[in-house]
PDB file of the backbone (N, CA, C, O) and the ligand in Angstrom, with CONECT records:
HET     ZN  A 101       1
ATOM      1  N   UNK A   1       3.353  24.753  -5.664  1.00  0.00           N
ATOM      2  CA  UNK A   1       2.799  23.643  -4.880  1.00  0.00           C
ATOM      3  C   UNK A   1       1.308  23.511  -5.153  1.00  0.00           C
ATOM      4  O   UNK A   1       0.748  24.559  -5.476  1.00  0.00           O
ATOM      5  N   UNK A   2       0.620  22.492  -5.087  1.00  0.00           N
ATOM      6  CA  UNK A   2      -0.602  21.899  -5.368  1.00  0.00           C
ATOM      7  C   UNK A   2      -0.753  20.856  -4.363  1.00  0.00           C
ATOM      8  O   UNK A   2      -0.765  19.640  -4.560  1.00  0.00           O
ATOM      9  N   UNK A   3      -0.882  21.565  -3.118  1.00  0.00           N
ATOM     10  CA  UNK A   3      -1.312  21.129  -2.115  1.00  0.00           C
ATOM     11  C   UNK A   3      -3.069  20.645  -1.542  1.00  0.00           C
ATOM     12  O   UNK A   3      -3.604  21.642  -1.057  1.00  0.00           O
ATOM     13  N   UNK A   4      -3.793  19.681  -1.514  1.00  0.00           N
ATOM     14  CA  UNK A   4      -4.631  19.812  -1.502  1.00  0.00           C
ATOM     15  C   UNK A   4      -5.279  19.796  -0.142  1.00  0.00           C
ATOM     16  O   UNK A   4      -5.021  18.749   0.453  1.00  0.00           O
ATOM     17  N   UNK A   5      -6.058  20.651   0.553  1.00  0.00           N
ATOM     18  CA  UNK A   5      -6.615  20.570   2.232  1.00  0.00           C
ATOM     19  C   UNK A   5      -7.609  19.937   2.119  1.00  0.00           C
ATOM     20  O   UNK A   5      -8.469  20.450   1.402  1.00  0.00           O
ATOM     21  N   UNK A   6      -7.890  18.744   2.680  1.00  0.00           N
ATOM     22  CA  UNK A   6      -9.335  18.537   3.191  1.00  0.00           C
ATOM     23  C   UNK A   6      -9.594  18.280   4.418  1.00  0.00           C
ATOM     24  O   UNK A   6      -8.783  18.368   5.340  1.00  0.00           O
ATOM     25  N   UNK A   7     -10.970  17.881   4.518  1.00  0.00           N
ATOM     26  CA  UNK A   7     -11.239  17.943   6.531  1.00  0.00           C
ATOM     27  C   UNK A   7     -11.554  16.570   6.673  1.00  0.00           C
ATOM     28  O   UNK A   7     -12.416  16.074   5.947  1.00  0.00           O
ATOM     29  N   UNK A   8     -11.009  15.957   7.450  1.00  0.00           N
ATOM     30  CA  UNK A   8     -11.242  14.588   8.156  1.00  0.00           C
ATOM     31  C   UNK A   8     -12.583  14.981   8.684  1.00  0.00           C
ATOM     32  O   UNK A   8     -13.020  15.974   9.265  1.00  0.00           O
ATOM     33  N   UNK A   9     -13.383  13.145   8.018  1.00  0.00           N
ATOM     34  CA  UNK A   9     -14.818  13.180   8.260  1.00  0.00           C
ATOM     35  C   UNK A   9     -14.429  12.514   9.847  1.00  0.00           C
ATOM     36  O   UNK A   9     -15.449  12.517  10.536  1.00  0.00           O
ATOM     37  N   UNK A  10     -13.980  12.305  10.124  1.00  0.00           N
ATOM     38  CA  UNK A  10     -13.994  11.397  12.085  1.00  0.00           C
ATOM     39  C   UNK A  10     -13.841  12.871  12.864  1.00  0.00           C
ATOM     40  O   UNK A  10     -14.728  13.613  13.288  1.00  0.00           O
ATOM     41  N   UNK A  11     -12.071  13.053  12.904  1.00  0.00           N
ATOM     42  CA  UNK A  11     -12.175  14.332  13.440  1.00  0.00           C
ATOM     43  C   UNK A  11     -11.918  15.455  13.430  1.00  0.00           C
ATOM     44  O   UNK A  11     -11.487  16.248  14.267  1.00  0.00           O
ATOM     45  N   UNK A  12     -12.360  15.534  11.868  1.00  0.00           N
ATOM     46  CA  UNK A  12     -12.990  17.346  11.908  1.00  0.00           C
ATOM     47  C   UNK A  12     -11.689  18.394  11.577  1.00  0.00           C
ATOM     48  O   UNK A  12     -11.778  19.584  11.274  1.00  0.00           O
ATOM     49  N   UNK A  13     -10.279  17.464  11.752  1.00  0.00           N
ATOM     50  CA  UNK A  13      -9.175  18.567  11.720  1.00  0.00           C
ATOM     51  C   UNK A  13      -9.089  18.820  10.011  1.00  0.00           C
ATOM     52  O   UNK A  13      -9.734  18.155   9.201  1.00  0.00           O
ATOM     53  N   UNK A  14      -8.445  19.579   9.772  1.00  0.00           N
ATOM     54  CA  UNK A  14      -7.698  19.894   8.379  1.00  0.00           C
ATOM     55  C   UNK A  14      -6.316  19.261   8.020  1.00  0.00           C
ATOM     56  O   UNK A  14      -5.319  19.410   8.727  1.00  0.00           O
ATOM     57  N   UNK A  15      -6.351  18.319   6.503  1.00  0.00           N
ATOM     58  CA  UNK A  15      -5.009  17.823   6.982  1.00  0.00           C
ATOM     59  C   UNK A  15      -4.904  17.918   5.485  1.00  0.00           C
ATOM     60  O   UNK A  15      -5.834  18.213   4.735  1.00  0.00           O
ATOM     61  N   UNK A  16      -3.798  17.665   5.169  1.00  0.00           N
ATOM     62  CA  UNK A  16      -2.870  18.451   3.475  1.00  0.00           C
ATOM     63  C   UNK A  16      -2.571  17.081   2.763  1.00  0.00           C
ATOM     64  O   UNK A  16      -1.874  16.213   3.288  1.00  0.00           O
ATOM     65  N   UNK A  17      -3.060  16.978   1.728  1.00  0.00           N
ATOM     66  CA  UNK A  17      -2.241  15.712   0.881  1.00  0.00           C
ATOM     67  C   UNK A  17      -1.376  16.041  -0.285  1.00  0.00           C
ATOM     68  O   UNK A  17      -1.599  16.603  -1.357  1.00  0.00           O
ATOM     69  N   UNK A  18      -0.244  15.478   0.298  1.00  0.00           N
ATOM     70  CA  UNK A  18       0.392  15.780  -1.157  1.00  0.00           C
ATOM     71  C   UNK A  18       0.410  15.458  -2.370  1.00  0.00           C
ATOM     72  O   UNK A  18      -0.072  14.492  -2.962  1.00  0.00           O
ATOM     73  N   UNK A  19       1.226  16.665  -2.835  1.00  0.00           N
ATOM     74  CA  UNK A  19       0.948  16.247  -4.544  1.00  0.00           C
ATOM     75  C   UNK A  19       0.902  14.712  -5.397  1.00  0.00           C
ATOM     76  O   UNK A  19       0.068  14.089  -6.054  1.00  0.00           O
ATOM     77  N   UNK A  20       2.412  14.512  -4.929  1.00  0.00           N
ATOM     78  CA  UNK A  20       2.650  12.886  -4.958  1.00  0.00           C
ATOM     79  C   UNK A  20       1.510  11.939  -4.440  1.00  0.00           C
ATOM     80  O   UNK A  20       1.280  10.877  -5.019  1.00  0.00           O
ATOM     81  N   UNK A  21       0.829  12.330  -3.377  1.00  0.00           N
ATOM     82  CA  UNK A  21       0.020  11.432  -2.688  1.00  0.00           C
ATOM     83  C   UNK A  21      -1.124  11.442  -3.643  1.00  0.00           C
ATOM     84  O   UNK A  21      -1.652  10.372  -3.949  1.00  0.00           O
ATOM     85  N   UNK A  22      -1.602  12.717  -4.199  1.00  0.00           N
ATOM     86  CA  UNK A  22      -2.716  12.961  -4.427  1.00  0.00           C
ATOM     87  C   UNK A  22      -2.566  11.671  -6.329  1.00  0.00           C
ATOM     88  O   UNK A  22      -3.371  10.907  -6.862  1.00  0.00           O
ATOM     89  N   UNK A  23      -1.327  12.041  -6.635  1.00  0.00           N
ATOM     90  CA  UNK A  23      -1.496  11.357  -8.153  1.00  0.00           C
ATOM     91  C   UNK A  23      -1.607  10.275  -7.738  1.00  0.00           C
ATOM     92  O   UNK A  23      -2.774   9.892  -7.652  1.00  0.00           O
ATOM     93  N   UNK A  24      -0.647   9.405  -7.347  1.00  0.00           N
ATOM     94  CA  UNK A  24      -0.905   8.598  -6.529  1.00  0.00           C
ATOM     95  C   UNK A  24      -2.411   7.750  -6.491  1.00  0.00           C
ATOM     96  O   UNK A  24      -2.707   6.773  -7.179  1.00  0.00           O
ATOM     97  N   UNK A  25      -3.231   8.422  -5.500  1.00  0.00           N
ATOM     98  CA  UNK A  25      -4.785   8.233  -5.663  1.00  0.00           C
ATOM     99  C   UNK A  25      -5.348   7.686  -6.834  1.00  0.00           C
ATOM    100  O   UNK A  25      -5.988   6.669  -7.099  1.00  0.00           O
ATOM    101  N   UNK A  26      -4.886   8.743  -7.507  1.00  0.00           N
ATOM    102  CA  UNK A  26      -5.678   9.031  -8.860  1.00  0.00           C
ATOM    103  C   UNK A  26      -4.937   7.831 -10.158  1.00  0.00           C
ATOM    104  O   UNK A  26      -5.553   7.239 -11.045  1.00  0.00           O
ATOM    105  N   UNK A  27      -3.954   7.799  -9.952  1.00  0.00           N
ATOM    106  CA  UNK A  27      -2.995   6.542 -10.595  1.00  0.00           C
ATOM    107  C   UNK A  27      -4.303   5.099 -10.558  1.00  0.00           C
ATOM    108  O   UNK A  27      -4.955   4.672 -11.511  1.00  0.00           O
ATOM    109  N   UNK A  28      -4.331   4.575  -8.906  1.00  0.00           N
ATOM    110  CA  UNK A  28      -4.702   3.396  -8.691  1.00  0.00           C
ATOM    111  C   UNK A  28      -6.136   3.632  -8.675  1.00  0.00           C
ATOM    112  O   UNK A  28      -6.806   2.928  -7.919  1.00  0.00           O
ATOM    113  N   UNK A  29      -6.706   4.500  -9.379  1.00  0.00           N
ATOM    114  CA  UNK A  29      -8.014   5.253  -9.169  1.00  0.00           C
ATOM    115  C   UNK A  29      -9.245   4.861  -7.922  1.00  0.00           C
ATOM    116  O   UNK A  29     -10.376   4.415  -8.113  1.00  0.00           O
ATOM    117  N   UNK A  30      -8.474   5.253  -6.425  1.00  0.00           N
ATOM    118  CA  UNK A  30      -9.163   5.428  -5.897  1.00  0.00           C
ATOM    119  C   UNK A  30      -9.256   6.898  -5.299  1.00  0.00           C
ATOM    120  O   UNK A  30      -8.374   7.697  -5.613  1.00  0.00           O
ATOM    121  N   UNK A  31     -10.388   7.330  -4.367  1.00  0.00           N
ATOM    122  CA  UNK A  31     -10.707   8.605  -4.032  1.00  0.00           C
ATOM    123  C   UNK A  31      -9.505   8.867  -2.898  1.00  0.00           C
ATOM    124  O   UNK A  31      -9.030   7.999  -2.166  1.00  0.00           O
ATOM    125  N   UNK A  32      -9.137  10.261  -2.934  1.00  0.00           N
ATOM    126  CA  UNK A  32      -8.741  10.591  -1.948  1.00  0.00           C
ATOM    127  C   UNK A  32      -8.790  10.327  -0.623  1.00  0.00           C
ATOM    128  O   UNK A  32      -9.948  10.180  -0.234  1.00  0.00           O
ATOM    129  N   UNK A  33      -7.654  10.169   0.533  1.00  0.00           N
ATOM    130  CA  UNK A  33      -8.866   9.747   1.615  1.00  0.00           C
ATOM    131  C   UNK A  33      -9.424  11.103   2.210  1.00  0.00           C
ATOM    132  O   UNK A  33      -9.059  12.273   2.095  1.00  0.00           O
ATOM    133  N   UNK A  34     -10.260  10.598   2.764  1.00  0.00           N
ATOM    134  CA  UNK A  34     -11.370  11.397   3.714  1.00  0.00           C
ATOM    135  C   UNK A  34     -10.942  11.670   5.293  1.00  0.00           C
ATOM    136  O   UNK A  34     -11.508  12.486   6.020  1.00  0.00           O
ATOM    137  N   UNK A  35      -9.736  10.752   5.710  1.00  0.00           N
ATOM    138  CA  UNK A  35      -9.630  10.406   6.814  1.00  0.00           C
ATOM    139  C   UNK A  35      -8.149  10.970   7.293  1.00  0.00           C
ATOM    140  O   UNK A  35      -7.181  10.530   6.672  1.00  0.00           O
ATOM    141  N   UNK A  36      -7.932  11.851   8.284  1.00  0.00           N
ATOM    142  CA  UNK A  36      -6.435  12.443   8.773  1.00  0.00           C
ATOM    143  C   UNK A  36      -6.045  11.234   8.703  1.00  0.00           C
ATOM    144  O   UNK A  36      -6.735  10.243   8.943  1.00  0.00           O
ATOM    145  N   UNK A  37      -4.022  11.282   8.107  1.00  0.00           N
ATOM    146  CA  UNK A  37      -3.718  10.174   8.679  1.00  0.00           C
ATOM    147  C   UNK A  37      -3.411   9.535   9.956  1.00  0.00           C
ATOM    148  O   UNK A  37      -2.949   8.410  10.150  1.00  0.00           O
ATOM    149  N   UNK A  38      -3.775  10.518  10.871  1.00  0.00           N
ATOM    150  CA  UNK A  38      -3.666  10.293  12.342  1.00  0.00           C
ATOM    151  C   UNK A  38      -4.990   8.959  12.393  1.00  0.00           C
ATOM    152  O   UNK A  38      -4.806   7.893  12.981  1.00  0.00           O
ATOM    153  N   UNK A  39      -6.275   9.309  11.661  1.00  0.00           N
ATOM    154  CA  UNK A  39      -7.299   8.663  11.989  1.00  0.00           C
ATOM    155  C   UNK A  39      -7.398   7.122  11.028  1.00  0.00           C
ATOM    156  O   UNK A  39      -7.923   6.029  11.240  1.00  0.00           O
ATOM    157  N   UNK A  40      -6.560   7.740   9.842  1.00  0.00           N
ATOM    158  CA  UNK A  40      -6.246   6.641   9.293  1.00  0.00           C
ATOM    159  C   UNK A  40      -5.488   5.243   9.692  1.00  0.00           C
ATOM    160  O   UNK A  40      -5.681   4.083   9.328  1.00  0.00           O
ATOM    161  N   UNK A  41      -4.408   5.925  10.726  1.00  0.00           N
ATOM    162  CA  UNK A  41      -3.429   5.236  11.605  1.00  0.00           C
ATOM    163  C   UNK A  41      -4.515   4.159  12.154  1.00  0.00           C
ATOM    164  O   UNK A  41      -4.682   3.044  11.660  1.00  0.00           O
ATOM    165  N   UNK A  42      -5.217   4.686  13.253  1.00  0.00           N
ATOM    166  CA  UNK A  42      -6.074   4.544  14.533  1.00  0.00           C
ATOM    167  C   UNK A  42      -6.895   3.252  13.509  1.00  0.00           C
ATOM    168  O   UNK A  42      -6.698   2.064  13.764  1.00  0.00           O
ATOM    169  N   UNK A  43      -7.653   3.616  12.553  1.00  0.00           N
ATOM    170  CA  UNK A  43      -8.582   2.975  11.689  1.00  0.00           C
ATOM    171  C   UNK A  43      -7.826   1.539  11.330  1.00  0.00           C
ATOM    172  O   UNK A  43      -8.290   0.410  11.486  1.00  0.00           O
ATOM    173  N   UNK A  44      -6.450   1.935  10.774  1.00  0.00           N
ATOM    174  CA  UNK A  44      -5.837   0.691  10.496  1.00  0.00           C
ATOM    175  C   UNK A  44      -5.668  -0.152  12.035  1.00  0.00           C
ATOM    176  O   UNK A  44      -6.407  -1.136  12.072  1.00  0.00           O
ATOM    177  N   UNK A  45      -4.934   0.027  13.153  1.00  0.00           N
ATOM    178  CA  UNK A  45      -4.541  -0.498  13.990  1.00  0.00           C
ATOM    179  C   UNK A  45      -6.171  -1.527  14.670  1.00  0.00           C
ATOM    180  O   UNK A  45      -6.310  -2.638  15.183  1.00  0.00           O
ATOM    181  N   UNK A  46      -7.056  -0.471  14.323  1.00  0.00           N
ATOM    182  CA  UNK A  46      -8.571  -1.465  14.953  1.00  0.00           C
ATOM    183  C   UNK A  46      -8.426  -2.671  14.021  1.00  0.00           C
ATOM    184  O   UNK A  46      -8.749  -3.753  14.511  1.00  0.00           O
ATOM    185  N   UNK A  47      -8.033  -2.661  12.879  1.00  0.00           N
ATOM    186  CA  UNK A  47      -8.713  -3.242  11.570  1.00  0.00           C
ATOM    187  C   UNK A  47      -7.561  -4.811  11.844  1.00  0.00           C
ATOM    188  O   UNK A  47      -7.746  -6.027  11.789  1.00  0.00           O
ATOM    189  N   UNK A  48      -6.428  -3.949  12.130  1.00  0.00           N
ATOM    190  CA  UNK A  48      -5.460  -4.987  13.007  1.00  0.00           C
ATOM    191  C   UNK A  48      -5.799  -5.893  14.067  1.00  0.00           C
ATOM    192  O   UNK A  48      -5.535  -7.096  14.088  1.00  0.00           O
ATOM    193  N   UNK A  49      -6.385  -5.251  14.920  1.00  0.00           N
ATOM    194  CA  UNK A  49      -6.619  -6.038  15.961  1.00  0.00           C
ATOM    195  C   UNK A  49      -7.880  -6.661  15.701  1.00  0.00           C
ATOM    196  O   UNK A  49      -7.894  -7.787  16.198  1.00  0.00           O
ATOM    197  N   UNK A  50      -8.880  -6.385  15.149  1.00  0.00           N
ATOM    198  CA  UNK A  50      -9.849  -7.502  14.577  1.00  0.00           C
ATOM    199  C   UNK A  50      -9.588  -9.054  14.067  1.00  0.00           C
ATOM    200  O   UNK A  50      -9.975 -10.181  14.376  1.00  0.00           O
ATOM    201  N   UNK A  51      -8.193  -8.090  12.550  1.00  0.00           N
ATOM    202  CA  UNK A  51      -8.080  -9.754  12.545  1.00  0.00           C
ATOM    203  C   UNK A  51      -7.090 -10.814  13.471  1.00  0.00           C
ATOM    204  O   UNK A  51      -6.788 -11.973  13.187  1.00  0.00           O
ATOM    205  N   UNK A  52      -6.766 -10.159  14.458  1.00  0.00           N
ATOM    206  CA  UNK A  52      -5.659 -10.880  15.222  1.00  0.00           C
ATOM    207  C   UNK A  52      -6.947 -11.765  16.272  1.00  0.00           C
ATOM    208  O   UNK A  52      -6.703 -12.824  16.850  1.00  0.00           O
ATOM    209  N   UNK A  53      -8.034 -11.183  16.318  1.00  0.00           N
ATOM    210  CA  UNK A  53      -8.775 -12.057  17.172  1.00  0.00           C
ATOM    211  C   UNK A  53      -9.294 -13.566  17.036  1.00  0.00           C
ATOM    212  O   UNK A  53      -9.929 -14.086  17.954  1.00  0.00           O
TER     213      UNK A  53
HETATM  214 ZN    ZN A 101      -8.942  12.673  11.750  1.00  0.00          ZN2+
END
């Protein structure tokens, strides 16, 4: 396994991306995210309700 850990810059937890996820990234060459997907969730749903306004 080639699991990669990093730490969510919001909140701080440790969260694992997978392998798949990680090529993935690197496929559509953008960076890894930075963001748990818990915070990623949260991030999208604001981003939602912005444009619904
Ligand atoms: Zn987070």
């Amino acid at each position: 396994m080639n699991q990669k850990t990093k730490t969510c810059q919001n909140c701080k937890n440790d969260f694992v991306i997978e392998p798949d996820d990680f090529a993935f990234y690197e496929k559509i060459k953008v960076p890894a995210p930075t963001f748990c997907p818990e915070c990623r969730s949260q991030r999208r749903m604001a981003f939602y309700n912005v444009l619904q306004c």
